[in-house]
matplotlib code that plots the C-alpha trace (Angstrom):
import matplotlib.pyplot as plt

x = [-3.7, -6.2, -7.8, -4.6, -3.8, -7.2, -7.6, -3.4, -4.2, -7.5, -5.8, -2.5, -4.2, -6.6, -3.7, -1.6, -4.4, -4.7, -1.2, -1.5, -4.5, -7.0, -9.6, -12.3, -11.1, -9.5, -12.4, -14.3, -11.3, -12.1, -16.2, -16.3, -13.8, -15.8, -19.4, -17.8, -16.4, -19.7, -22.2, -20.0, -20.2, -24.2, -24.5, -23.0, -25.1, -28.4, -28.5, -26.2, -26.5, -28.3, -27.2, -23.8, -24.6, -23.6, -21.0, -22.0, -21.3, -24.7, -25.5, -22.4, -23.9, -27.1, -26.2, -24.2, -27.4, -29.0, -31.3, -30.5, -31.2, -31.1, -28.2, -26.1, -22.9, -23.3, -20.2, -22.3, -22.4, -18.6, -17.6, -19.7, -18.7, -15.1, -15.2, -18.4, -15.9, -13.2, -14.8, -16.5, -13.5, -11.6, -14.3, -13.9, -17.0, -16.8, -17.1, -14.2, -13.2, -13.1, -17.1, -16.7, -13.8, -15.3, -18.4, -15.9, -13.8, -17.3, -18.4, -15.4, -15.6, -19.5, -17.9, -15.4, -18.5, -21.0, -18.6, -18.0, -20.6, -21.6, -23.4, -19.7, -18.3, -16.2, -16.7, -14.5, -15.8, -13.5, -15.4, -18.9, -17.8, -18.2, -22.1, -23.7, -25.0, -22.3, -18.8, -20.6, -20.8, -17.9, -16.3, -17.9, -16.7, -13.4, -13.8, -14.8, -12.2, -9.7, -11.4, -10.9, -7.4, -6.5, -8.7, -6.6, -3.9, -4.5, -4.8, -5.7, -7.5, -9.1, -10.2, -11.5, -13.5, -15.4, -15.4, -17.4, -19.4, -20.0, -20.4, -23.1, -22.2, -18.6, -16.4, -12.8, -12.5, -13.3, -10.9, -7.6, -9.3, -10.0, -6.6, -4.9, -7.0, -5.7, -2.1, -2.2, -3.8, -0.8, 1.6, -0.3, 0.0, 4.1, 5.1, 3.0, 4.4, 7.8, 7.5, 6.1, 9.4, 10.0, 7.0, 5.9, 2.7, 1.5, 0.9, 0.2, 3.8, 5.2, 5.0, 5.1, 1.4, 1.0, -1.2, -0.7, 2.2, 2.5, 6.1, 7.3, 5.5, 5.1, 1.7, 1.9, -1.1, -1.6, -5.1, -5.5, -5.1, -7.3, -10.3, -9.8, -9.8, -13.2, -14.8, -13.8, -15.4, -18.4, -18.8, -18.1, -21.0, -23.4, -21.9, -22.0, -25.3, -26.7, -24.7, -26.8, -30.1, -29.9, -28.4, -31.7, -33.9, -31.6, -31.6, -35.6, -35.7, -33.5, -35.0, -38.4, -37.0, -35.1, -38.5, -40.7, -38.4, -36.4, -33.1, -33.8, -34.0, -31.0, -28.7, -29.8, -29.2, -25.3, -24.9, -26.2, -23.8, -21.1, -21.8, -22.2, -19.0, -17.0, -17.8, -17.8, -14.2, -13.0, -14.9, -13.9, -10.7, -11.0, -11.9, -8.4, -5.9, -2.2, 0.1, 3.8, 5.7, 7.0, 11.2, 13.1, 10.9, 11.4, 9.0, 8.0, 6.3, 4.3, 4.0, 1.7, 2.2, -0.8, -0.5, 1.3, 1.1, 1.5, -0.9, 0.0, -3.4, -3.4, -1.0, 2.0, 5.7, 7.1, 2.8, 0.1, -3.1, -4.2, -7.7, -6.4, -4.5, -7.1, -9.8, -8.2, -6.9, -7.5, -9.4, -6.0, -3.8, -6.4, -6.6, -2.6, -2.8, -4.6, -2.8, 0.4, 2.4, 4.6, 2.8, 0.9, -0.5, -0.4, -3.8, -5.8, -9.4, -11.4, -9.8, -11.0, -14.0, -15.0, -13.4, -15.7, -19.1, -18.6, -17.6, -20.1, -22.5, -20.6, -20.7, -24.4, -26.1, -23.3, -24.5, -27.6, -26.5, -26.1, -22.9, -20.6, -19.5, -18.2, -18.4, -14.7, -13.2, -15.8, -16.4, -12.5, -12.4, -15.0, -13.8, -10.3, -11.2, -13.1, -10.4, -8.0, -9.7, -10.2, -6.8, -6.2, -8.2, -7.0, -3.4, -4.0, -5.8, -4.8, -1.7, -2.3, 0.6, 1.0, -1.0, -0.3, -2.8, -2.4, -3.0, -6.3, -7.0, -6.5, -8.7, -11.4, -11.7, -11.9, -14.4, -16.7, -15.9, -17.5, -20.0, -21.8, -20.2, -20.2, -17.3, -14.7, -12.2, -11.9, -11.9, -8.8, -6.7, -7.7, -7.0, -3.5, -2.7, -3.1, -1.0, 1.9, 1.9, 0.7, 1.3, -1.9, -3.8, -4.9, -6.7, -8.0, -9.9, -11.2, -12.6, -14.0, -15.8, -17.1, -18.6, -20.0, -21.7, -23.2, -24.4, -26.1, -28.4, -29.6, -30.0, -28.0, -25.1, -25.2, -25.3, -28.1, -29.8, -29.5, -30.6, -33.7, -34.3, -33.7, -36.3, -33.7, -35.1, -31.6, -31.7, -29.8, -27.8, -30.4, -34.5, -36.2, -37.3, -41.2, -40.8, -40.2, -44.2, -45.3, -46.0, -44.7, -48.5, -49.3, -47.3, -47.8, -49.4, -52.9, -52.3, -49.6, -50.2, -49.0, -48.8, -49.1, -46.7, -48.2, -48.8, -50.3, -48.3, -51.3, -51.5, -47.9, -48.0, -51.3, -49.6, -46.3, -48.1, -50.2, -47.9, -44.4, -43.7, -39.9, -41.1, -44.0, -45.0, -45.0, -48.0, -48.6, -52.5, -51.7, -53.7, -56.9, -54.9, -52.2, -48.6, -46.4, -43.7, -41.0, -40.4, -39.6, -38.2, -39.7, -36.3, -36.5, -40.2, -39.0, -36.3, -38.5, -40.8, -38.4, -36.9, -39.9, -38.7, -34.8, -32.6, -31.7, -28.0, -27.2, -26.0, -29.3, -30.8, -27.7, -27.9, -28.1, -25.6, -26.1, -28.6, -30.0, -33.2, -35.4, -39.1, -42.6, -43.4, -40.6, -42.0, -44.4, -46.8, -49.0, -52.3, -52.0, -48.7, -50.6, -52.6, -49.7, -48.0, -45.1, -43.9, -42.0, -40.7, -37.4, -37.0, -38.3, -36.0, -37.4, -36.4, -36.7, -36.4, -39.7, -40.9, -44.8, -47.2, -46.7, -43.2, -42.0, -41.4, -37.8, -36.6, -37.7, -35.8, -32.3, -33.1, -34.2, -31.3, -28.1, -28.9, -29.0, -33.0, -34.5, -38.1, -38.8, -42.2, -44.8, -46.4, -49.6, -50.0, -53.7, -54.7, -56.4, -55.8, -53.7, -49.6, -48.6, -50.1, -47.7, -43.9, -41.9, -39.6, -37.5, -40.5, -42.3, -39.5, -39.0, -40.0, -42.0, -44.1, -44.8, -45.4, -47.7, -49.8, -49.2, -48.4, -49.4, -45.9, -43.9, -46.2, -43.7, -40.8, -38.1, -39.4, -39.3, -35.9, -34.3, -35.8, -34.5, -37.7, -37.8, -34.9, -36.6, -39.2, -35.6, -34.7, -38.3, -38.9]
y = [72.2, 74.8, 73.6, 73.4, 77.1, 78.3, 76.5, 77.0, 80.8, 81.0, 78.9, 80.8, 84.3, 82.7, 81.2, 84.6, 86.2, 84.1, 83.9, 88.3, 87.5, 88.9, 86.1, 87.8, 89.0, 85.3, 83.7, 87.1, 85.7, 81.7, 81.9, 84.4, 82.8, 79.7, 80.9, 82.7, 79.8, 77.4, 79.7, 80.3, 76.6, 76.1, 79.2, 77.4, 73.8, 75.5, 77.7, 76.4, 72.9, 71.1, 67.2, 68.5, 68.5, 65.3, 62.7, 61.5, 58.0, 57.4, 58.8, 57.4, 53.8, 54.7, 55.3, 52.3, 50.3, 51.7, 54.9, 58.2, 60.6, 64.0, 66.5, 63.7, 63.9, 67.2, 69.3, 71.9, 69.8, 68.6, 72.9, 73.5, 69.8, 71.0, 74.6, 73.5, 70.8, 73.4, 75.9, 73.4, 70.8, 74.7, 75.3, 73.3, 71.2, 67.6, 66.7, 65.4, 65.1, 61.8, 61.4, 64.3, 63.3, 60.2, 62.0, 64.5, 61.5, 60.0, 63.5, 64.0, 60.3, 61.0, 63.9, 61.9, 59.3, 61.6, 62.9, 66.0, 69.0, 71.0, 73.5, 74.8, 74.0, 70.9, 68.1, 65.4, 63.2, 60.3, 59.7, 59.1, 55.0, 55.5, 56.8, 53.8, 52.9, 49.8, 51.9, 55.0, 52.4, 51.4, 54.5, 56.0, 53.0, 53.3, 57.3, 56.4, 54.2, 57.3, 59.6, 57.3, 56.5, 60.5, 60.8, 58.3, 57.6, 54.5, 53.2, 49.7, 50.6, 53.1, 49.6, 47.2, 50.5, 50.5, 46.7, 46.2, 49.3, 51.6, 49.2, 46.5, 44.9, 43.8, 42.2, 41.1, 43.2, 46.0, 45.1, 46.1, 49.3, 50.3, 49.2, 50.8, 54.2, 54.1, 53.1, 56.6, 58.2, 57.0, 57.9, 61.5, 61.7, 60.5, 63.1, 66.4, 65.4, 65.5, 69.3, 69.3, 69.2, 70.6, 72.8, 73.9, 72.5, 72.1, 68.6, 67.9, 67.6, 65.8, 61.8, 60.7, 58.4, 57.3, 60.1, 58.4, 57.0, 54.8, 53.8, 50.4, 49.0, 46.2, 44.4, 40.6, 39.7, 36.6, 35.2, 38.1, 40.8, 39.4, 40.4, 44.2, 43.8, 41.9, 44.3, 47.4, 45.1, 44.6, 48.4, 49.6, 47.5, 48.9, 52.3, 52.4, 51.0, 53.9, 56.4, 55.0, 55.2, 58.9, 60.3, 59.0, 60.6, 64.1, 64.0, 63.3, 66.1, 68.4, 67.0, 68.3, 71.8, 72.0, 71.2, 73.7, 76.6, 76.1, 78.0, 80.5, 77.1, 75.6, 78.9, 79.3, 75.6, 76.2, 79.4, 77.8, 74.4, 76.6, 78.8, 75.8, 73.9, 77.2, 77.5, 74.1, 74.2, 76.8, 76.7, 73.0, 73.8, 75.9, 72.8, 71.0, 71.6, 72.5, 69.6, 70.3, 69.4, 65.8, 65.3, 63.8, 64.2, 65.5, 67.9, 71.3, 72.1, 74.0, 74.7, 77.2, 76.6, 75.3, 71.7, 69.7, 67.4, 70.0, 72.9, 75.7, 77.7, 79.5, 77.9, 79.2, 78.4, 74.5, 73.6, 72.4, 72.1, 68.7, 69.0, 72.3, 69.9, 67.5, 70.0, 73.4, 71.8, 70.5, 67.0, 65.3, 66.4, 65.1, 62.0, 62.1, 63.0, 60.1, 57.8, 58.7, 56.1, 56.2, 58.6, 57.7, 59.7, 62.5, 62.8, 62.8, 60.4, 63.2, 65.6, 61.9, 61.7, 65.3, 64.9, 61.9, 63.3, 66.4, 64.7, 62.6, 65.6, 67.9, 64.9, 64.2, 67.7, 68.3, 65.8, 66.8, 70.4, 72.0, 71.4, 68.5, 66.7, 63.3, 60.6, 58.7, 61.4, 62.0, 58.5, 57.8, 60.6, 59.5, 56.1, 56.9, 58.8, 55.8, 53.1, 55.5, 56.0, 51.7, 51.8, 54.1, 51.5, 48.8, 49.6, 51.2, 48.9, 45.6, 43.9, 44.1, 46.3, 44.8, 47.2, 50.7, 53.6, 54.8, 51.1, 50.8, 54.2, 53.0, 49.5, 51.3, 53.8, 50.5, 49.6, 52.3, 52.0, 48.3, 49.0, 52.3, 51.5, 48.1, 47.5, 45.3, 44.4, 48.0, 49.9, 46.9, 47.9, 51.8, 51.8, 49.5, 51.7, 55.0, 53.6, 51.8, 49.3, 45.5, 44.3, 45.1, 43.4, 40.5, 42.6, 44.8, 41.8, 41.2, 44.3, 44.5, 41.5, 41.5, 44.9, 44.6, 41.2, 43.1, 46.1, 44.3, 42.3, 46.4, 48.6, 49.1, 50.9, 54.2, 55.0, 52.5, 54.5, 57.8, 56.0, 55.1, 58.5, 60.0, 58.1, 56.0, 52.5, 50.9, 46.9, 44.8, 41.8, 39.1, 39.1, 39.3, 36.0, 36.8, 37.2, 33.3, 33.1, 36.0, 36.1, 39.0, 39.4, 40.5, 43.8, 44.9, 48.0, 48.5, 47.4, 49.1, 52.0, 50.5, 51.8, 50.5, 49.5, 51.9, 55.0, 58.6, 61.1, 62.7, 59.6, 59.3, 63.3, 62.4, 59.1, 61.3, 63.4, 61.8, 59.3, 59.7, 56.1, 55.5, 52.4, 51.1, 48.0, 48.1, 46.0, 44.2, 44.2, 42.5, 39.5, 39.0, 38.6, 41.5, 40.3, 42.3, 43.5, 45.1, 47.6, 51.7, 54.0, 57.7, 59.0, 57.3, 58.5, 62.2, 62.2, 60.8, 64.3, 66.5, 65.4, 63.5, 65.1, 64.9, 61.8, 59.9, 58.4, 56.5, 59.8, 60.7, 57.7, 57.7, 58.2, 62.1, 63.0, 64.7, 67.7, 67.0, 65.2, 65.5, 66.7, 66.6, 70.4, 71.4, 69.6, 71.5, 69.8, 71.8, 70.4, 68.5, 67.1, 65.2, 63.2, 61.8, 58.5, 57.1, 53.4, 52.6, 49.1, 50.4, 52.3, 49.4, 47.0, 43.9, 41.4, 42.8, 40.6, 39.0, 37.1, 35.0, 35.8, 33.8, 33.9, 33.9, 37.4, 36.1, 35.0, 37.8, 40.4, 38.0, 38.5, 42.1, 42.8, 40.5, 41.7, 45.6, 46.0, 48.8, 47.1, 43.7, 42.7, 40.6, 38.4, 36.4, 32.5, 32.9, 32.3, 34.9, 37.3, 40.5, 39.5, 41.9, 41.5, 44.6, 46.1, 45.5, 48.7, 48.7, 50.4, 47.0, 45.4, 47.6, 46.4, 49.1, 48.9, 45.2, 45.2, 48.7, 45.9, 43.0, 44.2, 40.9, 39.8, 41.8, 40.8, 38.2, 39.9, 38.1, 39.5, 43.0, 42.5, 40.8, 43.2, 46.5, 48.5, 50.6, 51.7, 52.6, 49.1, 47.5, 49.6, 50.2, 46.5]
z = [1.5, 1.4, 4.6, 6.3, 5.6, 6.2, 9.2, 10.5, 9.8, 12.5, 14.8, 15.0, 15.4, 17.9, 20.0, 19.8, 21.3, 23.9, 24.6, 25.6, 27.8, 24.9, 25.0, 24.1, 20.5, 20.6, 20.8, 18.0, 15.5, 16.2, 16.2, 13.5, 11.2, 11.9, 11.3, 7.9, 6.8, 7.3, 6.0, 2.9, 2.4, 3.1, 0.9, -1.7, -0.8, -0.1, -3.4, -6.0, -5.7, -2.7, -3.8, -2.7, 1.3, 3.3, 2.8, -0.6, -0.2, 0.3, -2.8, -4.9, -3.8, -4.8, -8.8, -8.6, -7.6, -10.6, -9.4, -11.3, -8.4, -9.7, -9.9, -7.7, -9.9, -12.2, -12.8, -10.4, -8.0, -8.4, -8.0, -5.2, -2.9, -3.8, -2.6, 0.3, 1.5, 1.9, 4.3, 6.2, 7.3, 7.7, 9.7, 12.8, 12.3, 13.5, 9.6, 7.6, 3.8, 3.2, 2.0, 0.0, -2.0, -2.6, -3.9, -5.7, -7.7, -8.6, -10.1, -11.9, -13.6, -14.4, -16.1, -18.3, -18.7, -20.5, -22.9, -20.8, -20.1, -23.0, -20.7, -19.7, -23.1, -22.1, -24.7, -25.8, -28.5, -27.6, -24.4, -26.4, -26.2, -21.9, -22.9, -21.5, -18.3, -17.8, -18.6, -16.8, -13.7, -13.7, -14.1, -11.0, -9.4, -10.1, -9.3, -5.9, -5.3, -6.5, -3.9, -0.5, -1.8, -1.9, 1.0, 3.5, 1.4, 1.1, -2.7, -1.5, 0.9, -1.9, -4.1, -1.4, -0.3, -4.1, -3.6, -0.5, 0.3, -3.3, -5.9, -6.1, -9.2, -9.6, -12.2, -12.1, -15.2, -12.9, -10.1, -12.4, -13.5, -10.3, -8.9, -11.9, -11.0, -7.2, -8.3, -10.4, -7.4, -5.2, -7.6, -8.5, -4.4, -4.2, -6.8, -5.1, -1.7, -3.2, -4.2, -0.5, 1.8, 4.4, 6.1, 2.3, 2.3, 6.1, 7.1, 3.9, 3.0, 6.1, 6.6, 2.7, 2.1, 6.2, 7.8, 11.1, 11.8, 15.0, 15.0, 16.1, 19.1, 21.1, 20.1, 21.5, 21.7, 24.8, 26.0, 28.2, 25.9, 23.9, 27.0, 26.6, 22.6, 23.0, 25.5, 22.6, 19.8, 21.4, 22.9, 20.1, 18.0, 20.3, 20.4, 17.1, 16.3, 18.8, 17.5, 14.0, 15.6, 17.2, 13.6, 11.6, 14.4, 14.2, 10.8, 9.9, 12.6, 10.0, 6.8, 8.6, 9.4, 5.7, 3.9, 6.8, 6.5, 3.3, 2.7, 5.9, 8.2, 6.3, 6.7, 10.3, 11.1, 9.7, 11.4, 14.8, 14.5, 13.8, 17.0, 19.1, 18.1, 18.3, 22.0, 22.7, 21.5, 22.8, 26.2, 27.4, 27.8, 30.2, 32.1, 31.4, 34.5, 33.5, 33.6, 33.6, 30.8, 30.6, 30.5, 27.8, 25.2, 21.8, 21.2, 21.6, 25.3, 26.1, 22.2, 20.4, 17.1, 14.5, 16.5, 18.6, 21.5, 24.4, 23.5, 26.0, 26.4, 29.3, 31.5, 32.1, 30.9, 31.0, 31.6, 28.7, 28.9, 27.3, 26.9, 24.6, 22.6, 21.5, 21.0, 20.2, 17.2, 13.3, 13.0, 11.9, 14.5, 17.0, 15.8, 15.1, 19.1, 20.2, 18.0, 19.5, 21.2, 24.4, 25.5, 28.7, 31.0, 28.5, 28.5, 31.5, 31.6, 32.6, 29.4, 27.5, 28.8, 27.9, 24.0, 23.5, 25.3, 23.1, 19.9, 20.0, 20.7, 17.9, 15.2, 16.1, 15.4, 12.8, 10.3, 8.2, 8.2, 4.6, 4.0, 2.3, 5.4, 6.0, 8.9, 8.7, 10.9, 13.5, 14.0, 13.8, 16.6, 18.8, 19.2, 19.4, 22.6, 23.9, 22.8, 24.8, 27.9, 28.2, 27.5, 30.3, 32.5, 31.4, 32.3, 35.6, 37.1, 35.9, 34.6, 31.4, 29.6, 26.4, 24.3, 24.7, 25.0, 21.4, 20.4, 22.6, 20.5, 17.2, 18.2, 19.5, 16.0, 13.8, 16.5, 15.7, 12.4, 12.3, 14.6, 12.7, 8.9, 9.4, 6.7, 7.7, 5.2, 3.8, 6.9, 8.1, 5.1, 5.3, 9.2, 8.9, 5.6, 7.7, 10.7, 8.9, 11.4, 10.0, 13.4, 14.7, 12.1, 14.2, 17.3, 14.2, 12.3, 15.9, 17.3, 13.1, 13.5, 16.5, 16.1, 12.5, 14.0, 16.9, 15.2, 12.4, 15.1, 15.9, 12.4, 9.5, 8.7, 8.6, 5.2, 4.4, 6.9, 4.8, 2.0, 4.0, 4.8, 1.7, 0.0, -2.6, -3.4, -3.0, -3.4, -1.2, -2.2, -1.1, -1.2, 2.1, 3.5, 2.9, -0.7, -1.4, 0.0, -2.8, -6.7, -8.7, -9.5, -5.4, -5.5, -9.5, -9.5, -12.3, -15.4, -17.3, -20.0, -23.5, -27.2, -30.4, -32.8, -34.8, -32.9, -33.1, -32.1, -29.8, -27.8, -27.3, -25.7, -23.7, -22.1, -21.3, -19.5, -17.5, -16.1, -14.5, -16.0, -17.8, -19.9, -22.0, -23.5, -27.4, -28.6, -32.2, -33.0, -36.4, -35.2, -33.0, -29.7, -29.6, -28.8, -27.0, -29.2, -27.1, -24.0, -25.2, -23.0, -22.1, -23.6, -26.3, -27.1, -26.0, -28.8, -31.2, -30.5, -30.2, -33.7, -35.3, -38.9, -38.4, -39.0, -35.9, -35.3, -32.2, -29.8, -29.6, -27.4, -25.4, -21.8, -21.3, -18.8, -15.6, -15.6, -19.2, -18.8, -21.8, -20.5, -22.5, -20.8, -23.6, -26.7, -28.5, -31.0, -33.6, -33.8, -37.2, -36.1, -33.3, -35.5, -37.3, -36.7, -36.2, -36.1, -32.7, -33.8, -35.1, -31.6, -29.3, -27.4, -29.0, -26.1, -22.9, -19.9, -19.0, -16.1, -15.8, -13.7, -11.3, -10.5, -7.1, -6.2, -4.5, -7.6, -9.5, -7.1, -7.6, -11.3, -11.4, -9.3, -10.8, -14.0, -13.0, -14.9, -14.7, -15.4, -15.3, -17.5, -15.9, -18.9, -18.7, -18.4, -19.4, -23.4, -24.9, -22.3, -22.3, -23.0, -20.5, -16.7, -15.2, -15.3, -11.9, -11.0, -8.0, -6.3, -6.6, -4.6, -1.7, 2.0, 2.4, -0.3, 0.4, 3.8, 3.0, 0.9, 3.4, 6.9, 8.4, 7.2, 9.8, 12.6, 13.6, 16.0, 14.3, 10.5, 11.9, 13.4, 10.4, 8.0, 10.1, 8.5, 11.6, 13.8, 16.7, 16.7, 17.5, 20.2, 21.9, 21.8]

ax = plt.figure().add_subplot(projection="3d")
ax.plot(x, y, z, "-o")
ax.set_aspect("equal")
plt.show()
């Protein structure tokens, strides 16, 4: 709602003006509301809370693999992807909402997870059960699936979406709760929308749950239809996979300039996207010809109201300009635009052509700006365009009229969708949930299919691609083929730092601080051999510092939430206190999960990863020798830290292909 009145507000005062001739302070009120809007929100990113720029699905997946990045779902970051998301999508970037929310309903159940946040005096001591990374997961998960089902109103859609892309562990236990969350999330939805009649709440109040409608429509599908729906599968699998190679290159490019010239670089990078999509926008239409208004039809032409399909510009009465209409306009009512059905010839191929070169362009140098931004309606708008414009060609030149234009539009966004998200089941139920219209769901499993399947021969998705680039050691489902030929022994790092049973207090500090290590073997010397005892956390050891003379209950080796990391910087030791000892035994996980020496390192990924371990100790097959050869961390398992130690392995073209480790070897090859 807020974006709809922010962004209906700029839109109607820059139409008004344009309507008396007064383009210049039309196009002062449209840049200038834009550029406010945008810096507001990279303001907020760059300074309050940087983990909130970017879709935040990446990240979301991330913690559900099992790596704690920093700040990713704290309540500041929950405020600021709330309000950033806001100006942004109000904004007229080629961004949308949907990443964000997801991000948003993931923050909000980390919230609920920890108990609450005691930094802004919200606490509830019911939640303490959730403290634990397993219910904390699964919470997120089910938060995620709430945040696409409010994004696309699509609850189904909402728990197939946590199913296949977020979560990487998954239960049937966790199916119902995350069904059960989207089913509240649908109903939450049913009862606002009912306050919502009539033009109370902008578009938000008008179509019930189906963004989209199609109406009915005529989609028998023969032999030869099925030609056009093949050729948008497999363009759009290479469209996308391209459109997934030139956003890592622009964003390393903007990672480089963020970390060279810190928040000055970030601000002026939002200001200067903002510029360039507000003239871009209101520029190209000047390029759209006036078309007169079609007869018999029901709505509103020329119109200038917030949207519509017949945006009047500068043409004069009973003419539209189209090329006005799809870009002078909110995201939604583009996409609701090209989506529209009996409706040929309303938008001309050259006004198609010049919506999909310049979102493609816009969504391209938008992304990796400071600002919460998602990639569902960018991508959705860039291969509408394209699905429209084969439509166009399709049915003027052969005689193929089955399929209408809106229909080649909505097959070439789930094109896209496969080829650059590669999701297929989800994005089916999402797409088919946003249409109302089940009849396309053959041609839409098709054109998925097909242009997953192409666009995995080229890269990955795009989010694995930010996860890449970001530096997040996610695990994929299945070891890489070289790792059957390795032992777990060829990647461990030096020997690992371990402590006594029975340890001083001095040499606990010293080994804090001079590794960055999260675990430690606990080893007996009772006999002439030590055994190894058990595995003890940092966390654990920081809490036994911080209150070495309190008693300890079981809150205080829970999982700190979000933002509330115990560090050895803020423990401070007298000197006599550092040559005391404590025993570690009653704080030491007695039987952590162990593999030998020489384990295949294949197996020891499926294990590491199935069971969700954070380390994985190596023990020795040798008598008399040390019991523990190394600890295995995610680290150990990455490609690139394997092929750093063994790069003979990815000499073979069909290795380097398979395990995507660059981008651009693929495409230069």
């Amino acid at each position: 709602m807020a974006v709809e009145y922010i962004a209906g507000y700029k839109l109607s005062q820059t139409t008004r003006f344009i309507s008396d001739s007064k383009y210049s302070i039309a196009f002062s009120i449209f840049a200038g509301g834009n550029i406010l809007l945008v810096l507001s929100s990279a303001i907020l990113c760059a300074i309050f809370a940087p983990a909130a720029a970017g879709s935040g699905i990446p990240e979301v997946k991330a913690y559900l693999n099992g790596i704690d990045a920093p700040n990713i779902l704290a309540p500041t970051t929950f405020i600021v992807k709330v309000l950033g998301s806001i100006g942004a999508v109000a904004g007229g970037l080629a961004v949308g909402k949907e990443g964000p929310l997801v991000h948003t309903g993931s923050c909000i159940a980390s919230l609920l997870s920890q108990g609450g946040s005691k930094r802004y005096g919200l606490t509830w001591q019911w939640l303490r059960y959730f403290k634990n990374d397993r219910d904390r997961r699964d919470l997120v998960t089910c938060g995620a699936a709430a945040g696409v089902s409010a994004a696309f109103r699509a609850p189904v859609g909402g728990v197939l979406f946590a199913l296949e892309e977020a979560a990487s562990w998954w239960r049937s236990s966790l199916l119902w709760r995350a069904f059960f969350t989207s089913a509240i999330v649908a109903v939450t939805l049913r009862v606002a929308l009912s306050s919502c009649k009539g033009d109370n709440c902008g578009v938000f109040g008008t179509g019930g749950l189906i963004m989209f409608d199609m109406g009915v429509i005529s989609t028998e599908t023969g032999l030869l239809e099925l030609v056009p729906v093949i050729i948008l599968g497999t363009s759009g699998g290479l469209l996308g996979a391209f459109y997934t190679f030139l956003s890592g290159k622009v964003l390393k490019t903007y990672a480089n300039w963020h970390a060279k010239y810190g928040l000055f670089g970030k601000l002026f990078q939002a200001f200067l996207v903002a510029l360039i999509t507000s003239v871009l926008i209101f520029g190209l239409p000047w390029l759209g010809a006036c078309t007169a208004c079609p007869t018999g039809i029901t709505h509103e032409c020329p119109s200038n109201g917030l949207s519509g399909k017949y945006k009047q510009f500068t043409c004069q009465s009973g003419y539209y300009n189209d090329l006005a209409s799809l870009l002078l306009n909110t995201n939604d009512n583009v996409i609701r635009n090209l989506f529209s059905t009996n409706t040929e010839g309303l938008y001309h191929y050259s006004s198609l052509a010049i919506l999909l070169c310049s979102s493609f362009f816009l969504a391209l140098i938008t992304y990796g700006t400071a600002i919460p931004s998602g990639l569902f309606i960018p991508v959705i708008i860039i291969g509408a365009a394209y699905g429209r414009l084969v439509g166009w060609f399709v049915r003027s030149t052969t005689q193929l009229q089955t399929f209408d234009e809106g229909i080649y539009a909505y097959l070439g966004a789930a094109s896209l969708l496969g080829g650059s998200m590669r999701m297929t089941v989800s994005v089916c139920v999402i797409l088919l949930e946003l249409t109302n219209n089940l009849l396309t769901l053959p041609p839409t499993m098709l054109v998925l299919l097909i242009s997953k399947t192409l666009g995995d021969l080229f890269n990955h998705s795009v989010y694995d691609q930010i996860l890449h680039i970001k530096g997040l050691p996610f695990l994929v489902e299945k070891p890489e083929p070289y790792m059957k030929h390795l032992t777990v022994m060829d990647v461990c790092s030096s020997p690992p730092m371990t402590l006594s049973a029975i340890e001083r207090l001095g040499n606990i500090v010293e080994v804090l601080k001079s590794t960055d290590h999260n675990g430690f073997p606990v080893l007996e010397h009772s006999s002439e051999v030590p055994k190894l005892h058990g595995l003890i956390l940092r966390s654990h050891l920081l809490v036994l510092l911080q209150k070495r003379e309190s008693d300890y209950n079981s809150a205080d080796f829970a999982k700190p939430g979000s933002g509330k990391s115990r560090r050895i910087e803020d423990i401070q030791l007298q000197t006599e206190q550092m040559n005391e000892y404590v025993d570690l035994r009653p704080y030491t996980n007695a039987s952590p999960y162990t593999v030998v020496d020489n384990m295949s390192l294949a197996k020891a990924f499926s294990m590491f990863r199935q069971l969700g371990l954070r380390h994985l100790c190596v023990v020795s097959t040798t008598p008399k020798a040390s019991p523990i050869s190394g600890i295995l961390t995610r680290h150990d398992f990455m490609p690139e830290h394997v092929l750093g130690l063994y790069p003979h392995l990815r000499a073979n073209k069909w290795n380097r292909l398979h395990t995507k480790s660059s981008v651009s070897d693929v495409f230069v090859s």
